[in-house]
N, C-alpha and C positions, 0 to 999 in steps of 0.2 A: 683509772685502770681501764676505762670500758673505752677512753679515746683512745688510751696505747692501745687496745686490741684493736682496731678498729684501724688505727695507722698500719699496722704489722699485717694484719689479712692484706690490705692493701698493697703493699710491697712484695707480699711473696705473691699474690695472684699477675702481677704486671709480668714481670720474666715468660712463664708458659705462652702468653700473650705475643708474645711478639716473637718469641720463637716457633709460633703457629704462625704468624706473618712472614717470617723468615722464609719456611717453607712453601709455603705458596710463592713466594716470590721466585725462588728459584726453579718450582716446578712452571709455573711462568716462561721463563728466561729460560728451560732447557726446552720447553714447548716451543718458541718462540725459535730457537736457535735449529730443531728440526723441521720444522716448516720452512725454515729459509734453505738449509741444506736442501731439504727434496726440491723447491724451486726451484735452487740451482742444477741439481743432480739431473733431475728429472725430464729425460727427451720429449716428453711430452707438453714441455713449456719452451723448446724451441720452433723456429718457425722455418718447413722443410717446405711447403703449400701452401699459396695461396689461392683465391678465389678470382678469376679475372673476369671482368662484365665488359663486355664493350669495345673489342679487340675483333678488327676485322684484317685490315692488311698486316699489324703485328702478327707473331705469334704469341699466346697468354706467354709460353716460356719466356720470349725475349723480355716479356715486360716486367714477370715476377724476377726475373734476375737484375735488369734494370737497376727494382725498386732498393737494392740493396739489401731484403729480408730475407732471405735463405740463411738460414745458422745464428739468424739474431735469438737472442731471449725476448720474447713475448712482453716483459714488463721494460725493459730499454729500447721499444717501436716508438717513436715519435712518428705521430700522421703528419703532420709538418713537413718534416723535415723530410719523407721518405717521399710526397708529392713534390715536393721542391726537386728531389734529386731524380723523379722521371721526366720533369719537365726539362730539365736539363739536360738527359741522358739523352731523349727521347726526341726529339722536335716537332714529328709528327702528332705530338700529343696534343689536343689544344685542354684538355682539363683530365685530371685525376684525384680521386677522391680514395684513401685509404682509412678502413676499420678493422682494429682489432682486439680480440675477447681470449680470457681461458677459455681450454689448456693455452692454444696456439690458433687461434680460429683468425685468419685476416681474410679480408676480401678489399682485392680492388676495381673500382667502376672508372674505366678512364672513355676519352671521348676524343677520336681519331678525325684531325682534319681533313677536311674536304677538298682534293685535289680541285683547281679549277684547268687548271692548263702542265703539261711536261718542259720544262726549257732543258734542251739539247746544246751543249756547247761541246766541241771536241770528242761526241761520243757518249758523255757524261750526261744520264739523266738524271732529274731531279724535280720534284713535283713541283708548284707554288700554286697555294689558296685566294683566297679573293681578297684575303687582307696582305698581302705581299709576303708570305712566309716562304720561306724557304727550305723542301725538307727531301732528306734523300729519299729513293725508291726504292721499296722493301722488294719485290716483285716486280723485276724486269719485264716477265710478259704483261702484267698489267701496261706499264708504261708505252711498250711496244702498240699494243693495240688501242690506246690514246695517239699516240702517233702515225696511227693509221685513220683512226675518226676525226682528227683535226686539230682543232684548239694547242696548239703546239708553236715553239718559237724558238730555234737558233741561232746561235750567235751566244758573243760572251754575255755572261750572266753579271748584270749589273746591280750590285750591292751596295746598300747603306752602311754606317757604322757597326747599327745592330744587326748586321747577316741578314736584313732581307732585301727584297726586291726595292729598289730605288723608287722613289715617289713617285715621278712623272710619268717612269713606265708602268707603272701600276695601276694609276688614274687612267693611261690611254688603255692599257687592255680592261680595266673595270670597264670605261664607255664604251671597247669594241665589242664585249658579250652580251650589251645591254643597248648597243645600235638601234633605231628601227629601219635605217639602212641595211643591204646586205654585210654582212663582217666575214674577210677573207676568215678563215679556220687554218691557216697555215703563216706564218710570221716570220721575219728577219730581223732580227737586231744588230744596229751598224751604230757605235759608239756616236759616229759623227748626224748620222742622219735618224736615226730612234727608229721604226718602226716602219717597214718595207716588207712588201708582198707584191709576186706576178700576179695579174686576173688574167682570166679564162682566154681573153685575147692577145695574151703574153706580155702583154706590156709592163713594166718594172713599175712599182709606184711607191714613193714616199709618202708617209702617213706622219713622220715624226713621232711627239710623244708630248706628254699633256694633257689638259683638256680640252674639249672641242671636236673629238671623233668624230661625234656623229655629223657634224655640220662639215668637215671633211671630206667625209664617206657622200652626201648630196652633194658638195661641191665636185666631185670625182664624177657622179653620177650625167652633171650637166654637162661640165669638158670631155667625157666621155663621148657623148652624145653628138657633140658639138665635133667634135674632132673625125668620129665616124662619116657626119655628114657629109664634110669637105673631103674625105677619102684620105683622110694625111695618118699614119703609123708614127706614133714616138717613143723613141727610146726610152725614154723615162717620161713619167708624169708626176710633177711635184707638189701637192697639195699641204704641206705644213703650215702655211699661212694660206686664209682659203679665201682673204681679201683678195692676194696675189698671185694665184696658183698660176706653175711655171711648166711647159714641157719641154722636149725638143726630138727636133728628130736628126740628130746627126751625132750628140753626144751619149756616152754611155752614164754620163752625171749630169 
């Protein structure tokens, strides 16, 4: 008798048991299901502003729109994915770093390449860096007033696979900013001949493209010299091979 009783408390006390679980569970699950509502609901988990650091020639607008986060939900931001898509959008970007926090809190730190020279084709400005990048001009008068101080080079723009500046002419303009010879500040680009400038005595001069500028720029120095002496004027002066340098005075090449 005292087991049956003992079985029987036992059976009737489980039931209330688990429909005290039951409840909770549900108040759970409708807890659960409110919080994700207001997530969703709630303007203040989308992203209308962001934070931009580091934005000189951009404007922050262009870049927060760039980044594609304007109207996202705060919890479907991928930092990945949203630097990936300003580096893309963007060219002039050389790095961007994107964080974001509840409600909506993002900040982006991006870090804008360093123009080294303008190349002018047809009209067409467009910056390039020291690593051959190639990126458009936000601000035409900037560009304008590099093309007034120098470091500047027209002619068609000569491109790699990847959209930038071709090697050879890369490496020649890296050794022409970095010369201890004088370096013309004004440049030609002729498919056939690379790299041509008048000096101050008008004379035309082929520099080519590659390396070896600076031993170039001394070899010009001494045919210079040499050429003055004798009183002779050439049409051109050709220094691309600087074993060989060639001029003439009756040809225009």
């Amino acid at each position: 008798m005292i087991g049956r009783a003992r079985a029987n408390r036992s059976a009737t006390s489980s039931p209330p048991l688990w429909r005290r679980l039951r409840v909770v569970l549900v108040v759970l699950a409708v807890a659960v299901a409110a919080v994700a509502v207001w997530l969703t609901l709630d303007d203040r988990f989308y992203v209308y502003h962001a934070d931009v650091v580091g934005a000189a020639r951009l404007s922050p607008d262009a870049v927060f729109q760039a980044s594609g986060l304007p109207g996202i939900h705060v919890l479907w931001v991928r930092s990945e994915e949203v630097e990936a898509r300003l580096l893309a959008a963007l060219p002039s970007l050389e790095r961007a770093r994107v964080a974001c926090g509840l409600p909506a809190r993002c900040t982006i730190v991006v870090a804008e390449r360093q123009p080294r020279m303008v190349w002018s084709e047809d009209g067409k400005l467009r910056w390039v860096d020291a690593e051959g990048v190639v990126f458009p001009v936000q601000d035409p008068a900037q560009a304008q007033e590099a093309l007034l101080e120098g470091r500047t080079v027209r002619g068609p723009l000569p491109l790699n696979e990847e959209g930038q500046l071709e090697e050879r002419v890369r490496v020649a303009l890296a050794e022409l900013w970095t010369a201890e010879a004088d370096a013309p500040p004004s440049l030609t680009y002729l498919p056939a001949r690379g790299l041509v400038f008048v000096d101050e005595r008008g004379w035309r001069v082929i520099l080519g493209q590659g390396p070896g500028m600076d031993r170039r720029l001394r070899v010009l120095e001494w045919l210079a010299a040499d050429l003055e002496a004798r009183g002779l004027t050439p049409r051109f002066v050709d220094v691309r091979f600087p074993d060989a340098p060639y001029y003439s005075l009756t040809n225009e090449w």
